[in-house]
PyMOL CGO cylinders between C-alpha atoms (Angstrom):
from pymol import cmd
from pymol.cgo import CYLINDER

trace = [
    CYLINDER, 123.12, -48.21, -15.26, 121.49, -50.88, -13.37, 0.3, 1, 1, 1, 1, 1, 1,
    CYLINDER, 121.49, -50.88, -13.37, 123.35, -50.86, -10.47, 0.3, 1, 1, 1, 1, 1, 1,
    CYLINDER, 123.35, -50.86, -10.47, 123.53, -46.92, -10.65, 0.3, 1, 1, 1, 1, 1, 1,
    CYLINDER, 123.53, -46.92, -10.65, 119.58, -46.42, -10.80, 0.3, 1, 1, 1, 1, 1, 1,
    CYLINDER, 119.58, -46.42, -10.80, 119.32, -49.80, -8.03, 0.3, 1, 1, 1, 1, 1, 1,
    CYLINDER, 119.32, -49.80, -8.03, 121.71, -47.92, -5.62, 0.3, 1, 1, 1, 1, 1, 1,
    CYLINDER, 121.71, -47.92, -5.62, 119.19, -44.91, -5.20, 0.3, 1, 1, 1, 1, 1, 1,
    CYLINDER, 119.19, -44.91, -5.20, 117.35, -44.29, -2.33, 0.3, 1, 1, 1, 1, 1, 1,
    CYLINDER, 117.35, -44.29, -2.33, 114.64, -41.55, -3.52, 0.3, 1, 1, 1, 1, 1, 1,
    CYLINDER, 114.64, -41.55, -3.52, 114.52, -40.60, -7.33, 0.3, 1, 1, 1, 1, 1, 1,
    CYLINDER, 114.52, -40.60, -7.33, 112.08, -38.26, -9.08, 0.3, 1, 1, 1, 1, 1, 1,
    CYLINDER, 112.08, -38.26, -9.08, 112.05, -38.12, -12.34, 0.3, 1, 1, 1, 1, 1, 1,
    CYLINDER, 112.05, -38.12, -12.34, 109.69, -36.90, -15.17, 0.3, 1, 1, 1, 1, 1, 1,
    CYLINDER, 109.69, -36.90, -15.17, 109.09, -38.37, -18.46, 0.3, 1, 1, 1, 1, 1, 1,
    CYLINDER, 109.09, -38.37, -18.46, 107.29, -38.73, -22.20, 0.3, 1, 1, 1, 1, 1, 1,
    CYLINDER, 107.29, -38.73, -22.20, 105.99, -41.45, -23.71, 0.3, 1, 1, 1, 1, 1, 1,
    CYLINDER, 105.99, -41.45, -23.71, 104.66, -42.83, -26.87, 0.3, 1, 1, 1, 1, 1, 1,
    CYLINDER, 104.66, -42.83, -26.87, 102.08, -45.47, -27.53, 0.3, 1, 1, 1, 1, 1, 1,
    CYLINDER, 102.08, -45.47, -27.53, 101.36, -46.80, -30.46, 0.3, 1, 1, 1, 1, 1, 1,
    CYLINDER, 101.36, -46.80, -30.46, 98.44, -48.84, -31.91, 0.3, 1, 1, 1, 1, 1, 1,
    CYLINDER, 98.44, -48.84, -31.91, 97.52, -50.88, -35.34, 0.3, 1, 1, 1, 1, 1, 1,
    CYLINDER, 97.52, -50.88, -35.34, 94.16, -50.24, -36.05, 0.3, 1, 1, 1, 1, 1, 1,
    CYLINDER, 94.16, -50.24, -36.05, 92.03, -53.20, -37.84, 0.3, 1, 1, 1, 1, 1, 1,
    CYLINDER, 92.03, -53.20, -37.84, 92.90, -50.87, -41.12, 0.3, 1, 1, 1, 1, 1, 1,
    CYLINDER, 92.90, -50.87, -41.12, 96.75, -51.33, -40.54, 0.3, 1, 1, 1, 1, 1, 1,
    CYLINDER, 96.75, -51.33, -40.54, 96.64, -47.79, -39.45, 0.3, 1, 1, 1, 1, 1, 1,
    CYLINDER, 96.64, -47.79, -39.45, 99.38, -46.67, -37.16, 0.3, 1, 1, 1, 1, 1, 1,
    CYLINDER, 99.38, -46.67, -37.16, 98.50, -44.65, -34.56, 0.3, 1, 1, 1, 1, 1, 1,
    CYLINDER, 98.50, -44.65, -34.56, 100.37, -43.08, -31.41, 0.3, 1, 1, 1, 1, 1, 1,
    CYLINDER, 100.37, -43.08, -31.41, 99.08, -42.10, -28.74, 0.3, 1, 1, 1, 1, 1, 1,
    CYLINDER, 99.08, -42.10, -28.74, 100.97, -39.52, -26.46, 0.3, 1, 1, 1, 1, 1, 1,
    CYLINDER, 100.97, -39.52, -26.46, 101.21, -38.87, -22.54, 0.3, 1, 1, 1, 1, 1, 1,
    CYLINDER, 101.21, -38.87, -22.54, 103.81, -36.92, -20.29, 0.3, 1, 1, 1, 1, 1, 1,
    CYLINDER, 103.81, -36.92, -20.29, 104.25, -37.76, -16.66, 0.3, 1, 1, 1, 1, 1, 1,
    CYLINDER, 104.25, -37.76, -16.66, 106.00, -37.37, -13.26, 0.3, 1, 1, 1, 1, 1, 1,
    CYLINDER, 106.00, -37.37, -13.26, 107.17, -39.96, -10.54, 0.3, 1, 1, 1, 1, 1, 1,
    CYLINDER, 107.17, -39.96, -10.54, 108.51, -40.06, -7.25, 0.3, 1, 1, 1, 1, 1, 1,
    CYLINDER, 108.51, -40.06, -7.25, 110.43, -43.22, -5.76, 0.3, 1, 1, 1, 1, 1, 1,
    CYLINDER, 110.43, -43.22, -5.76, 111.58, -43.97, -2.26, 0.3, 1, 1, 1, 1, 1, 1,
    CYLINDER, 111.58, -43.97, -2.26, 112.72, -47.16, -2.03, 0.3, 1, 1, 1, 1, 1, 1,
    CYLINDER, 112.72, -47.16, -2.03, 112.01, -49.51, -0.81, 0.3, 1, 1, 1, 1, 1, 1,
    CYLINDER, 112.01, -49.51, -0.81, 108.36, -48.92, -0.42, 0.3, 1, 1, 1, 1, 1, 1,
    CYLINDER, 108.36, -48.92, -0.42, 106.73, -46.02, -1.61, 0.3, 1, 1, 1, 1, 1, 1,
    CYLINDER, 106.73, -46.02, -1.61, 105.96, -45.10, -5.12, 0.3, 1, 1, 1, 1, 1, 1,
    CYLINDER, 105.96, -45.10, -5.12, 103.79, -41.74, -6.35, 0.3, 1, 1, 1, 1, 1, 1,
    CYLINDER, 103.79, -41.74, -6.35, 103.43, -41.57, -10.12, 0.3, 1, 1, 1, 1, 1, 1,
    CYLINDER, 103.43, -41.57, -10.12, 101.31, -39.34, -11.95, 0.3, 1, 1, 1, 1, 1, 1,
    CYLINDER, 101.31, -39.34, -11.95, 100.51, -40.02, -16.09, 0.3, 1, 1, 1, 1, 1, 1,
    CYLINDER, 100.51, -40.02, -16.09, 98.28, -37.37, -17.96, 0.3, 1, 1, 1, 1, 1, 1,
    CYLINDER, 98.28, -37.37, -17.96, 97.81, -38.37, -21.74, 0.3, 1, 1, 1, 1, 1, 1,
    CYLINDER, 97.81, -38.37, -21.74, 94.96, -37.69, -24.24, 0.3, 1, 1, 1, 1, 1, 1,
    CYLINDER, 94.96, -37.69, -24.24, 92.94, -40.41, -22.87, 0.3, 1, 1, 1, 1, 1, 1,
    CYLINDER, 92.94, -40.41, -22.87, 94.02, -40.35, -19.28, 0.3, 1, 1, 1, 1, 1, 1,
    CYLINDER, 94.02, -40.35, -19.28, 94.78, -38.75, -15.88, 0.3, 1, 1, 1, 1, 1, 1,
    CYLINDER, 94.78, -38.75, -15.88, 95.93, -41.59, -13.51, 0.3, 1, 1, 1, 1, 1, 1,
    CYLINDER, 95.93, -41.59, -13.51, 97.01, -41.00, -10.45, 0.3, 1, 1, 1, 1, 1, 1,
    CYLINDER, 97.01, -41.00, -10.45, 99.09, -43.99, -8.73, 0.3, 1, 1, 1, 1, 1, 1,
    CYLINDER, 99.09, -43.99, -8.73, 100.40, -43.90, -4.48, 0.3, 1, 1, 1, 1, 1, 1,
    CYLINDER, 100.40, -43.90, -4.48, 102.09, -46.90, -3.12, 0.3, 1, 1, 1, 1, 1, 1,
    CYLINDER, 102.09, -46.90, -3.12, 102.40, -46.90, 0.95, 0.3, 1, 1, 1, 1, 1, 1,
    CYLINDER, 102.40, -46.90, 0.95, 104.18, -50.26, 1.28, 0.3, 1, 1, 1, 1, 1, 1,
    CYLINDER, 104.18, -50.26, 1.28, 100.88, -51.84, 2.36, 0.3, 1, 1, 1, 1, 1, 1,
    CYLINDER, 100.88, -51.84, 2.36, 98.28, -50.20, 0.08, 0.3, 1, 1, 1, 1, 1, 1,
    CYLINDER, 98.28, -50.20, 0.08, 98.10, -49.04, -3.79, 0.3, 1, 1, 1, 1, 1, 1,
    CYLINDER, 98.10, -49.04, -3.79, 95.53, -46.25, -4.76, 0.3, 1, 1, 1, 1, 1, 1,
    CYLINDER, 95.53, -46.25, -4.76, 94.70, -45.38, -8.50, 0.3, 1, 1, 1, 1, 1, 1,
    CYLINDER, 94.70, -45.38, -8.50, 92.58, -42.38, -9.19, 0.3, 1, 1, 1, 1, 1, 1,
    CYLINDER, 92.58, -42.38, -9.19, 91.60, -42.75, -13.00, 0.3, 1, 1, 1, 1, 1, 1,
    CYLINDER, 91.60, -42.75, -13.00, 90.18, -38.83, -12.90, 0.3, 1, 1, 1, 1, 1, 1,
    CYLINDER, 90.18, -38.83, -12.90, 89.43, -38.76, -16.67, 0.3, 1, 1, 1, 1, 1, 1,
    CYLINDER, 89.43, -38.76, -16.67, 86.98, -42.07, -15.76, 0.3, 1, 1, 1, 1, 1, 1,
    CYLINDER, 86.98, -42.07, -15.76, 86.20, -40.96, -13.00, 0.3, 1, 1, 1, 1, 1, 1,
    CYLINDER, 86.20, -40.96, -13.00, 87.21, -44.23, -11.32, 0.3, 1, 1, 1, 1, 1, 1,
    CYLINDER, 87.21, -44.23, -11.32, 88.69, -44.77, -8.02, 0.3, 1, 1, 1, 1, 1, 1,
    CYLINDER, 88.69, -44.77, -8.02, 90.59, -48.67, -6.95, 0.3, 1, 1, 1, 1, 1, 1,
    CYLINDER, 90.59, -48.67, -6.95, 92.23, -49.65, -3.87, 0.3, 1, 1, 1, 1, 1, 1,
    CYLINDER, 92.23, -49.65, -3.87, 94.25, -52.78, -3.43, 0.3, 1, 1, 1, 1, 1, 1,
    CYLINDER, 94.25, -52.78, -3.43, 96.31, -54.06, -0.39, 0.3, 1, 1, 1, 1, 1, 1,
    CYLINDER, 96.31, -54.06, -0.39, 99.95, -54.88, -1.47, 0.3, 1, 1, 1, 1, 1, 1,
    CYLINDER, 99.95, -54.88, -1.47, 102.05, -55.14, 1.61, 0.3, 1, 1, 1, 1, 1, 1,
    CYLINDER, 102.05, -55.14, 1.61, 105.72, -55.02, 0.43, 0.3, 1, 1, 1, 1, 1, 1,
    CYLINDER, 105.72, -55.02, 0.43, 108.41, -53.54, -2.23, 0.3, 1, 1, 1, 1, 1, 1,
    CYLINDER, 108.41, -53.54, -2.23, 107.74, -51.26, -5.33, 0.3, 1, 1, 1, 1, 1, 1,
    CYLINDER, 107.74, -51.26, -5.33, 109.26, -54.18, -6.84, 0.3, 1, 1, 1, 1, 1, 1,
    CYLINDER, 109.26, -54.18, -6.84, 107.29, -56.36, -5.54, 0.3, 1, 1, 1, 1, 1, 1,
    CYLINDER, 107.29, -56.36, -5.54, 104.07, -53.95, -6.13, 0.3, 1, 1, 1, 1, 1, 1,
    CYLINDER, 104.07, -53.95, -6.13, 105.02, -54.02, -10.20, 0.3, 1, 1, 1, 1, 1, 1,
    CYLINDER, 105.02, -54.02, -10.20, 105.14, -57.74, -10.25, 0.3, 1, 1, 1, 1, 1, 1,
    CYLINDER, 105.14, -57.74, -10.25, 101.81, -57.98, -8.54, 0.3, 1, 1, 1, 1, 1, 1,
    CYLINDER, 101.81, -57.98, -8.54, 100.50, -55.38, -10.55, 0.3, 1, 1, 1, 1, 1, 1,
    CYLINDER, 100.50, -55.38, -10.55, 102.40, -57.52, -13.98, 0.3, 1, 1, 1, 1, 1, 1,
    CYLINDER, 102.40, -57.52, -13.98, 100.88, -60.91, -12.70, 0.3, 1, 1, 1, 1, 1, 1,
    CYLINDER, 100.88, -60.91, -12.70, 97.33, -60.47, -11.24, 0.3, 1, 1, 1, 1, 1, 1,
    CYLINDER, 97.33, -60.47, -11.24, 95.95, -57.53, -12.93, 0.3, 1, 1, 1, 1, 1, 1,
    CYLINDER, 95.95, -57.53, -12.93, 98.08, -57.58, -16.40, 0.3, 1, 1, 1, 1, 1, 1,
    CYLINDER, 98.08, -57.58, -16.40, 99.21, -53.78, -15.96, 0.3, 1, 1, 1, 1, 1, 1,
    CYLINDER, 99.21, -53.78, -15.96, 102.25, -53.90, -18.34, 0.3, 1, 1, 1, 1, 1, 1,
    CYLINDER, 102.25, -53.90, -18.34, 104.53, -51.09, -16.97, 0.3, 1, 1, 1, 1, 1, 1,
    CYLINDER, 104.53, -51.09, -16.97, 107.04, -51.29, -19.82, 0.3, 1, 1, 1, 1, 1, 1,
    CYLINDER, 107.04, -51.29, -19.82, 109.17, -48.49, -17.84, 0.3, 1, 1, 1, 1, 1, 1,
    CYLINDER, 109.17, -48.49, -17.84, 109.06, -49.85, -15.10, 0.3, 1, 1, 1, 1, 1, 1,
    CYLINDER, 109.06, -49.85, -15.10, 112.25, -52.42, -15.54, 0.3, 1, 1, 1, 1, 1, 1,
    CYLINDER, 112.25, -52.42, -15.54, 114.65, -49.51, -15.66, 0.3, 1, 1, 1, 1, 1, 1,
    CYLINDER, 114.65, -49.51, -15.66, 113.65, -48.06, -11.78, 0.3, 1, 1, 1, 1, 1, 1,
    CYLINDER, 113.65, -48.06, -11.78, 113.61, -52.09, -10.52, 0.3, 1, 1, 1, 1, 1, 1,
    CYLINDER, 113.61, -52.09, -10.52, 116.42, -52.54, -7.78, 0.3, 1, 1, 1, 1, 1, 1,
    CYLINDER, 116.42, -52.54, -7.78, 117.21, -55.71, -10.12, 0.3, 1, 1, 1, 1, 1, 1,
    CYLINDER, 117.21, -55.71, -10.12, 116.75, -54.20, -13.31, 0.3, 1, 1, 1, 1, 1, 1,
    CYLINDER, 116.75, -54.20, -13.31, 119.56, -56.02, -15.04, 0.3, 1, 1, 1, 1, 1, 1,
    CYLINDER, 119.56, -56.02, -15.04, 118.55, -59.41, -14.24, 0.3, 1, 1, 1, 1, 1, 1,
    CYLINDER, 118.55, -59.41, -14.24, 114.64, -58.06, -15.25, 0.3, 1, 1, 1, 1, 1, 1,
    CYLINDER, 114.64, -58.06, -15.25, 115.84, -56.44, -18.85, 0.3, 1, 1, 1, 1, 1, 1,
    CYLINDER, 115.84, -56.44, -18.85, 118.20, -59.42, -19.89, 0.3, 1, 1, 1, 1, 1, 1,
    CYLINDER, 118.20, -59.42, -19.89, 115.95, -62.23, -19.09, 0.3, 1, 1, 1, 1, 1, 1,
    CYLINDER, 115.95, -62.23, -19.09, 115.34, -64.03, -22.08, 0.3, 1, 1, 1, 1, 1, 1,
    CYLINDER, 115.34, -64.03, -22.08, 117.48, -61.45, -24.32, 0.3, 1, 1, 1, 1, 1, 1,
    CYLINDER, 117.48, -61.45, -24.32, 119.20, -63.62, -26.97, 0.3, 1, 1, 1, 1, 1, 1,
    CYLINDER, 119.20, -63.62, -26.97, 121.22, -60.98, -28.92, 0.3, 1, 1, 1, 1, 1, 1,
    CYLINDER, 121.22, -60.98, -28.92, 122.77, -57.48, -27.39, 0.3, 1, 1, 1, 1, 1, 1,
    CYLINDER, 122.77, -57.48, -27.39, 124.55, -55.20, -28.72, 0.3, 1, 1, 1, 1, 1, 1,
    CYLINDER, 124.55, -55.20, -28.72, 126.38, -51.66, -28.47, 0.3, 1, 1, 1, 1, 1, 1,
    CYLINDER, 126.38, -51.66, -28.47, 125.69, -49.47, -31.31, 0.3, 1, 1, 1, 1, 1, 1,
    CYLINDER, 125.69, -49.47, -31.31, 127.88, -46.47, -30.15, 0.3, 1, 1, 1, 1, 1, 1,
    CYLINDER, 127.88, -46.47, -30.15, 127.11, -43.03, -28.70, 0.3, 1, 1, 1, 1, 1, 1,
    CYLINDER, 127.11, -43.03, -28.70, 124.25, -41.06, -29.11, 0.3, 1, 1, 1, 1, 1, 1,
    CYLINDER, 124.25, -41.06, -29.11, 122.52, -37.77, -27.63, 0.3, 1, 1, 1, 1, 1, 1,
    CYLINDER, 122.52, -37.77, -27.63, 119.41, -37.29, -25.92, 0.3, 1, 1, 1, 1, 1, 1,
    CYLINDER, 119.41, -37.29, -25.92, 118.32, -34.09, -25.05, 0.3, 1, 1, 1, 1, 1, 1,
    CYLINDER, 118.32, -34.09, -25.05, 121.73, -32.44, -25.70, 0.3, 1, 1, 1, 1, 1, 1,
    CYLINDER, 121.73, -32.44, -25.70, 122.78, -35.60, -23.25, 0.3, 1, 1, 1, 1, 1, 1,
    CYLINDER, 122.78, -35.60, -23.25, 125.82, -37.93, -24.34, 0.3, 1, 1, 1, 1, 1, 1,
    CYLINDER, 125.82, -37.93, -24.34, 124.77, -41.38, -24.02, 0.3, 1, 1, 1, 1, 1, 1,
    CYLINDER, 124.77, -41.38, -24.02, 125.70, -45.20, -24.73, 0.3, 1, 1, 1, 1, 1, 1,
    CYLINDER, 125.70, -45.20, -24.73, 123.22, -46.81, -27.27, 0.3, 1, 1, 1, 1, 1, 1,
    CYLINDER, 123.22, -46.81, -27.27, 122.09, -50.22, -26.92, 0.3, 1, 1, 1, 1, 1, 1,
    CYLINDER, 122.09, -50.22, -26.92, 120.07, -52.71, -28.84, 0.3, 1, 1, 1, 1, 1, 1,
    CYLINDER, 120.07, -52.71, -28.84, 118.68, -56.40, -27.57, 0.3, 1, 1, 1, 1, 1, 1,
    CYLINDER, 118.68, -56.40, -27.57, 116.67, -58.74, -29.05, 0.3, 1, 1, 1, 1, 1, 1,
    CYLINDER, 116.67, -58.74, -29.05, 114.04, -61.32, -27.37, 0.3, 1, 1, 1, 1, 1, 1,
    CYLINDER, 114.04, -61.32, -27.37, 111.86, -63.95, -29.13, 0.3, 1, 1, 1, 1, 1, 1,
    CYLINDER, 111.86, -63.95, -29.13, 108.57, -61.11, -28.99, 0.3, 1, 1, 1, 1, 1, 1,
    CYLINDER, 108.57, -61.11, -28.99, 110.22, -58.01, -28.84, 0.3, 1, 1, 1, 1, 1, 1,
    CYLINDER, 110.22, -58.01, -28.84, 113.30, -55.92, -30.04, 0.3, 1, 1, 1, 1, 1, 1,
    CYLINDER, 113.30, -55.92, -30.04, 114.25, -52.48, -27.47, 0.3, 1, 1, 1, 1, 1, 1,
    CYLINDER, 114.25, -52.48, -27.47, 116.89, -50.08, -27.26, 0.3, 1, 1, 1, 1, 1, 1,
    CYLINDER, 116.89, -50.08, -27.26, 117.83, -48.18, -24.53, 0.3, 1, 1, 1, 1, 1, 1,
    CYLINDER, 117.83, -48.18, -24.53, 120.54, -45.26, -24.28, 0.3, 1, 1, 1, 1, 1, 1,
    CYLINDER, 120.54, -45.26, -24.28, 122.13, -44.49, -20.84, 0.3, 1, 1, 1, 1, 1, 1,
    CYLINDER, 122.13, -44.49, -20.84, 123.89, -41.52, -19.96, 0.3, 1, 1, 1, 1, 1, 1,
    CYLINDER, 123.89, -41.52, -19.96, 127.36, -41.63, -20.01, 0.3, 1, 1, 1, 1, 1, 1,
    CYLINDER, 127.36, -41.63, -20.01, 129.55, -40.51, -17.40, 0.3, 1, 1, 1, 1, 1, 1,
    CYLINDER, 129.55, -40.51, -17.40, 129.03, -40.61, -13.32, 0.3, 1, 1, 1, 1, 1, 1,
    CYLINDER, 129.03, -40.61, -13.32, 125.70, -40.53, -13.21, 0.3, 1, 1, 1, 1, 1, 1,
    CYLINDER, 125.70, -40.53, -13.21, 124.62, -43.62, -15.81, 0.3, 1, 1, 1, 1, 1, 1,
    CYLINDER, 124.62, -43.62, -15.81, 120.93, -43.15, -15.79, 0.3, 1, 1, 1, 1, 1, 1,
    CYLINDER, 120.93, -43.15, -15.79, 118.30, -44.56, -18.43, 0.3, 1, 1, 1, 1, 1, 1,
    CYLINDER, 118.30, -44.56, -18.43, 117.31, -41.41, -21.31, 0.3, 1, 1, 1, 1, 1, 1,
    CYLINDER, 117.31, -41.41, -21.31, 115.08, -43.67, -23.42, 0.3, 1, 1, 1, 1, 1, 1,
    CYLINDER, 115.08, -43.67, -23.42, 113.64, -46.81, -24.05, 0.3, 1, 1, 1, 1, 1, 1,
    CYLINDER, 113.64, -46.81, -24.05, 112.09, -47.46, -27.46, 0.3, 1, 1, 1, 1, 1, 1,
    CYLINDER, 112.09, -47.46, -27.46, 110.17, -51.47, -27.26, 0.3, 1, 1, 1, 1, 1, 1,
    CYLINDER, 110.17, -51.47, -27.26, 108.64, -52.75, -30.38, 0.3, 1, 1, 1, 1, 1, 1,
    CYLINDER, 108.64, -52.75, -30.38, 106.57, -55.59, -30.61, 0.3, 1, 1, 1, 1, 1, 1,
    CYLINDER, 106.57, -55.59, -30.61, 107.36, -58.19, -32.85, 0.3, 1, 1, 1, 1, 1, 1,
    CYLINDER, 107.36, -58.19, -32.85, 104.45, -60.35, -32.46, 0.3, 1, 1, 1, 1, 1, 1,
    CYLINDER, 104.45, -60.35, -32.46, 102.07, -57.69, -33.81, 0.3, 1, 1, 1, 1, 1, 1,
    CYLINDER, 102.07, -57.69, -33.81, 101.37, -56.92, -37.31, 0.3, 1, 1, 1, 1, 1, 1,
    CYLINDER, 101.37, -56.92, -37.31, 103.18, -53.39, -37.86, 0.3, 1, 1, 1, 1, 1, 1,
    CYLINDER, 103.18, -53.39, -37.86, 105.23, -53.93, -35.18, 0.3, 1, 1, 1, 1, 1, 1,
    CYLINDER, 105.23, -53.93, -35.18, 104.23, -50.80, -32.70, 0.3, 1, 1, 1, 1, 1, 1,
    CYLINDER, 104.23, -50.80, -32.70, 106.48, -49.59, -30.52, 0.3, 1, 1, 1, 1, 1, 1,
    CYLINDER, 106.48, -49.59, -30.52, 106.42, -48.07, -26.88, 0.3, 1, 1, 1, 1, 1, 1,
    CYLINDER, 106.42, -48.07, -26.88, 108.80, -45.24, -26.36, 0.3, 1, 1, 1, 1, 1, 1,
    CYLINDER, 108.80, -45.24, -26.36, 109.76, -43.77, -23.22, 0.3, 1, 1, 1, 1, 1, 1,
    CYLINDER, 109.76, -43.77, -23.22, 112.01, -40.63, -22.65, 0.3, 1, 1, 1, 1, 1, 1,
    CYLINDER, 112.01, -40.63, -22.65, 113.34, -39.72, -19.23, 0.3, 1, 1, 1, 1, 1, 1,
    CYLINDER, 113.34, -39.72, -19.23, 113.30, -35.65, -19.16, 0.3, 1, 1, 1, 1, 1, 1,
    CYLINDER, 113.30, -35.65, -19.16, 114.60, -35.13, -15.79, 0.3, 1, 1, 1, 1, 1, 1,
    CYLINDER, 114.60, -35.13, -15.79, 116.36, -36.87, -13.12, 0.3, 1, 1, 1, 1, 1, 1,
    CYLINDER, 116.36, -36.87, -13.12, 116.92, -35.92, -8.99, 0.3, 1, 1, 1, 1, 1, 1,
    CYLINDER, 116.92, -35.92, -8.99, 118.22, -38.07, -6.90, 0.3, 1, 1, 1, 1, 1, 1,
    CYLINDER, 118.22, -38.07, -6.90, 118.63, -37.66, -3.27, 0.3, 1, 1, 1, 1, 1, 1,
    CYLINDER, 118.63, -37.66, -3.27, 115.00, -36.18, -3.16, 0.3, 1, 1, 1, 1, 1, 1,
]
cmd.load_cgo(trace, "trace")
């Protein structure tokens, strides 16, 4: 999957996800959002997330990142000469944006995912979205994720569920790839 996805030139792709949150009443609560991005590698990013609680709006040229926040109302600017890989390690390390998806578009997503993994494990096939897929389960010393990758010539990421064992309730972060172009 990892070289697969790394090998791509453009991909667009749109997606779910699921946030969830402990509340100080041990109350689990998710929090939903759908959303759409474009990649050409190795510099320019467009990704769009609407959710309950947001409307972001993300452009990457290779020098400069732009994020519209429309349901704040907020507008930020940042210079970031270099790759989208680069740009979500900056983004990681200086302004603690998390990006849990992001691993899976990286050009180096295996080394990325399996650092610090200290059990793996195939659990067999499974189906996403009517899709045949590989399921997989790894462990780290803070969190536990699975991911299921299409099977056959086209091995792409279908979802990624993290959960968080350093938090009491142990939320999780789901993502769930809907669509898939390459060659875009």
């Amino acid at each position: 999957m990892a070289d697969y996805v790394g090998s791509q030139k453009t991909i667009e792709l749109t997606y779910d996800s699921d946030l969830e949150i402990i509340t100080p009443q041990l109350e689990k609560i998710q929090f939903a959002s759908s959303g759409e991005i474009l990649l050409a590698r190795p510099d320019k990013l467009r990704a769009h997330r609407v959710g309950g609680f947001s409307d972001v709006d993300l452009v990457f040229d290779g020098k400069t990142v732009s994020i519209l926040g429309r349901n704040v109302n907020g507008y930020a600017q940042i210079e970031s000469p270099g790759t989208v890989d680069q740009l979500v390690a900056a983004l990681r390390s200086g302004l603690g944006v998390a990006l849990p998806g992001a691993d899976l578009l990286l050009t180096n997503a295996y080394e990325t995912l399996v650092a610090g993994v200290l059990e793996a494990k195939w659990l067999g096939p499974g189906v996403i979205d009517g899709r045949q897929c590989e399921h997989l389960a790894f462990r780290n010393f803070d969190t536990d994720w699975q991911l299921w990758v299409e099977t056959g010539d086209r091995p792409i990421p279908r979802k990624m569920v993290i959960t968080s064992k350093t938090v009491n309730g142990a939320p999780q972060y789901t993502l769930r790839v809907k669509s898939w172009k390459s060659d875009v």
